[in-house]
C-alpha positions as CSV (number, residue, x, y, z in Angstrom):
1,X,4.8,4.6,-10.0
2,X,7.6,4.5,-7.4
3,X,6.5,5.7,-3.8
4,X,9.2,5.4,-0.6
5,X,8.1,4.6,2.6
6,X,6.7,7.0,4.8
7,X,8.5,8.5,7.7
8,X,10.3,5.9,9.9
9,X,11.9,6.5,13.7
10,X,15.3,6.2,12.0
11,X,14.0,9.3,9.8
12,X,13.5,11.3,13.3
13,X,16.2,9.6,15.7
14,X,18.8,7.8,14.3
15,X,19.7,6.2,18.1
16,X,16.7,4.0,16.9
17,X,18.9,2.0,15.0
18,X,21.3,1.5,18.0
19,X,18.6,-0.9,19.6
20,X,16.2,-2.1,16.9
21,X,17.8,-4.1,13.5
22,X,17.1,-1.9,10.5
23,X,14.5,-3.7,8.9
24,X,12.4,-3.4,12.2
25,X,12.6,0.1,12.3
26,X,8.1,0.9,12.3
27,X,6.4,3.8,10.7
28,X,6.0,7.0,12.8
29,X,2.0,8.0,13.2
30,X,3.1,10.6,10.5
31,X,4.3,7.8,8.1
32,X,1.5,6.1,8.7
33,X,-0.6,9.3,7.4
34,X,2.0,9.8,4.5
35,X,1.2,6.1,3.5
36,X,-2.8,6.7,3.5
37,X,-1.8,10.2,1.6
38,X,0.0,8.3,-1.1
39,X,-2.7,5.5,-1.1
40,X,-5.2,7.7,-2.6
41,X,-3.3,9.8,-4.7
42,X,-2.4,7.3,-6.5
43,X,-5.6,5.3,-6.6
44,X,-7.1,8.3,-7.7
45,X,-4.5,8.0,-10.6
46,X,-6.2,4.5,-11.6
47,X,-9.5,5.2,-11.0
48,X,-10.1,3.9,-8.3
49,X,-11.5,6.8,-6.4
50,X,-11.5,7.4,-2.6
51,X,-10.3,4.6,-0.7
52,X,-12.8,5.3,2.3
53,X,-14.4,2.5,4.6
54,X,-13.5,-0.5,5.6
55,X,-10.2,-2.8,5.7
56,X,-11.5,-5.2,3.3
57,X,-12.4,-2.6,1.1
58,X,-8.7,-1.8,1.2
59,X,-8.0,-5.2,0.2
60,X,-9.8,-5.1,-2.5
61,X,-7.1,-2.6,-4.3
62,X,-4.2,-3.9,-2.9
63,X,-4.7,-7.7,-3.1
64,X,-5.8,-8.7,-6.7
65,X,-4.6,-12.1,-7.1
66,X,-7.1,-14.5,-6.6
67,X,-7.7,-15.7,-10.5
68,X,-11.1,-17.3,-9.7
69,X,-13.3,-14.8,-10.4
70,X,-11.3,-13.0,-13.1
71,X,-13.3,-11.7,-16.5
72,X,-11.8,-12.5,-19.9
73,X,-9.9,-9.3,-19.9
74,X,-7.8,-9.8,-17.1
75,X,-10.0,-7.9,-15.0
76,X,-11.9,-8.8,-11.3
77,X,-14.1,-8.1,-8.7
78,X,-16.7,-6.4,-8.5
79,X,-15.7,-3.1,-10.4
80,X,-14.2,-5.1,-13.8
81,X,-16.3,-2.8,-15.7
82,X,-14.0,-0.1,-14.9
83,X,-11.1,-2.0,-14.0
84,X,-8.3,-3.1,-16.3
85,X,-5.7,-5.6,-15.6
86,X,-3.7,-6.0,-12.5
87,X,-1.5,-3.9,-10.2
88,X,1.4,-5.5,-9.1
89,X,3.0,-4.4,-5.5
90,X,7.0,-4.7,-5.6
91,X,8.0,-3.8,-1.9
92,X,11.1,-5.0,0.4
93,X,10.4,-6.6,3.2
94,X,11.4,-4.2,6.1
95,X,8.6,-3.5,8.2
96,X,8.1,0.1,7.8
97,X,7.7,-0.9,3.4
98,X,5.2,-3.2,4.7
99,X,3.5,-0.8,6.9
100,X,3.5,1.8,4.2
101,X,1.6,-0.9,1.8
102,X,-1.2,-1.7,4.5
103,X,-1.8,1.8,5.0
């Protein structure tokens, strides 16, 4: 699954990049509701239903690397009945990719 980021201020004035460096250019409020769009479209696409609640909750999906708790196949936390494997994040590391991940 390949997902850009969400909408940027360079996307909506381009002067932005006259006064901030390119990979500090942030997330416009509408970027930040693109990100949370794509967030549960694709969780719904690996079964991870809604993504509703609370930050941690969040980090749940996103973050999956802590080894210590995993079952023999592959799978952790506590939904590794269901859940298969891990899901890797590959991002760059200008702020608004960043921003688009947390949301």
């Amino acid at each position: 699954i390949l997902i850009r980021h969400g909408e940027s201020l360079g996307n909506i004035d381009e002067r932005a990049y006259v006064t901030t460096a390119d990979w500090r250019i942030p997330l416009t409020e509408r970027g930040r509701e693109q990100a949370r769009s794509a967030g549960r479209k694709v969780a719904s696409q690996l079964c991870y239903g809604s993504l509703k609640g609370s930050d941690s909750e969040k980090h749940d999906v996103v973050r999956d690397d802590d080894d210590d708790d995993a079952g023999q196949d592959g799978s952790s936390g506590p939904d590794s009945k269901t859940r298969k494997g891990k899901i890797f994040f590959y991002f760059s590391p200008y702020l608004r990719t960043r921003q688009t991940l947390r949301e």
